[in-house]
N, C-alpha and C positions, 0 to 999 in steps of 0.2 A: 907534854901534852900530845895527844892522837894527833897528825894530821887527817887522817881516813877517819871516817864513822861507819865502820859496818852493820850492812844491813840485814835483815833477816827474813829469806827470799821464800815463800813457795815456789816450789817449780812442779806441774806434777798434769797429768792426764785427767780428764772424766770424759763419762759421755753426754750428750745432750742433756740427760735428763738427772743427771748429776750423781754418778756412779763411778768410782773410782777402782770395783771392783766388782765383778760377780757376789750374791750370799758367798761361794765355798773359797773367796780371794781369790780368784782364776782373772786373769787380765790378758787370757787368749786374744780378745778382740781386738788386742792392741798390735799382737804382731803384726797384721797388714801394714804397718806403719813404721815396724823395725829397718833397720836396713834399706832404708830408701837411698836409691845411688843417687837422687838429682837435689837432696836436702839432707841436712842431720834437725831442718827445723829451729838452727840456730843451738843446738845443742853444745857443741864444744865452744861457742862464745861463752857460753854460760859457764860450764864446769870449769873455763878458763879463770874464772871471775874469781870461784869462790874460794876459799880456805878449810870449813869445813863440811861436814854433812850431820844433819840430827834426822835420825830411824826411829821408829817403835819396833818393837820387838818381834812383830808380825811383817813387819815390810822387812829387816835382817832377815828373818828365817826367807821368805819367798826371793828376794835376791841373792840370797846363796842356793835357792834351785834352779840358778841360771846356769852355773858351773861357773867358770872362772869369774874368782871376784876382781868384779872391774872401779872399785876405786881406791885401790891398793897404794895410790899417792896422795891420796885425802885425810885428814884424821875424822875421824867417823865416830860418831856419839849415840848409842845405842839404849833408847831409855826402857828400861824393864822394870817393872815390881816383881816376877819371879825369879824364884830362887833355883830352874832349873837351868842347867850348865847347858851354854852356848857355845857351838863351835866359835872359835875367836879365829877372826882374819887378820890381816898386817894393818897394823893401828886403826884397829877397834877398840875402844873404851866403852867398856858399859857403866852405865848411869840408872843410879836409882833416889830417888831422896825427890826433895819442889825443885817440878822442872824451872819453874819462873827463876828463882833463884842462881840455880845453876846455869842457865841459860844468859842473864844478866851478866851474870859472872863472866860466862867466856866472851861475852861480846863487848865488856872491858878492856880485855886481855887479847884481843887478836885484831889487826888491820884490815881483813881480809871480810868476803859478804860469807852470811852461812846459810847454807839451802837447807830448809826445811822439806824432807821429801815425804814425811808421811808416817804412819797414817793417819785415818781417819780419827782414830781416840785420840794421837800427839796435836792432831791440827787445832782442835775443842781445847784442850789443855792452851796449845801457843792461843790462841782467840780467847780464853779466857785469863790469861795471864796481860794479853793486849800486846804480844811481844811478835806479831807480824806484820812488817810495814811494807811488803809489796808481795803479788803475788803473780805467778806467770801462770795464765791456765790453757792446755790445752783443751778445746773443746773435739770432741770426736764426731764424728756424723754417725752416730747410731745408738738406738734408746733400749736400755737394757731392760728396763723396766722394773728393775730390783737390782737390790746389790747391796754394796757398802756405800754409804753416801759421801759424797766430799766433808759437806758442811753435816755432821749429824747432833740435829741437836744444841746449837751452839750457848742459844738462851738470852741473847742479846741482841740488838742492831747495831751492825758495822758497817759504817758508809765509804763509799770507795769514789777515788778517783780514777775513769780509765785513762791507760793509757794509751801504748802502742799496739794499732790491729793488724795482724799478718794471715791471710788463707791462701791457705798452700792449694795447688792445683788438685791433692788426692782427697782436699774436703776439708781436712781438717783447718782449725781457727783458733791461731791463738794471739790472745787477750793479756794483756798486761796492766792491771789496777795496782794504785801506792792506798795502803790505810789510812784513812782519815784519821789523826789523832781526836779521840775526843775532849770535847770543854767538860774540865774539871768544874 
């Protein structure tokens, strides 16, 4: 038997008003926040944590327009319904078939938490599968007014517990909520 129960983490940016992207995916805004010398934001406790990474097919493509791929030590799960060929990075696997299923499956099979990074159609999918139990959000100080939404669409009520609140001196504020299991 496990001793570890791995969990299945969001960790991921929006803004105020709950945009995780511009309409064209552009997540410019964000840089002012890259490379901060007096924080990473708690960021490498995190990647320290997990085991794996689960991507949509849109958030792969835009993290491979950063240039070098930066989770080259992670096994990374790539979920796609297309059939067009992906540049493949060092252990990428792509996935296609019910995520819920698949998803169950690896979280069987590994000790380790897996971060959920996105996107926005994967989050709907894990929310509708009911297979996210904490989420870490950064809130951004600035209202896009349009974009890609975190939550788009979800079609449900999911009640949360918060947890731990941290605002950094450049504004931003992040939020840590556990999913409430709901009564069957």
């Amino acid at each position: 038997m496990k001793e570890n129960n791995p969990r299945i983490k969001l960790y991921i940016a929006c803004s105020l008003d709950g945009f995780i992207a511009r309409k064209d995916g552009s997540i410019d805004w964000l840089t002012e926040y890259d490379n901060n010398s007096q924080t990473d934001y708690g960021y490498s406790d995190f990647y320290a944590s997990i085991g794996r990474v689960l991507m949509g097919r849109k958030t792969y493509e835009q993290v491979l327009g950063f240039g070098d791929w930066p989770y080259a030590e992670k096994k990374i799960y790539v979920f796609t319904g297309q059939n067009k060929p992906l540049r493949r990075e060092k252990n990428v696997e792509f996935v296609s078939g019910d995520i819920g299923e698949f998803t169950r499956r690896l979280k069987e099979n590994t000790d380790e938490d897996i971060w959920l990074m996105g996107g926005s159609q994967l989050i709907k999918a894990f929310f509708e599968e009911d297979l996210i139990e904490d989420m870490i959000i950064f809130i951004v100080p600035i209202i896009l007014g349009d974009g890609i939404p975190l939550f788009d669409r979800i079609g449900k009520e999911i009640r949360l517990t918060t947890g731990k609140v941290e605002k950094y001196e450049i504004g931003l504020v992040k939020v840590e909520y556990q999913v409430k299991k709901r009564q069957s």
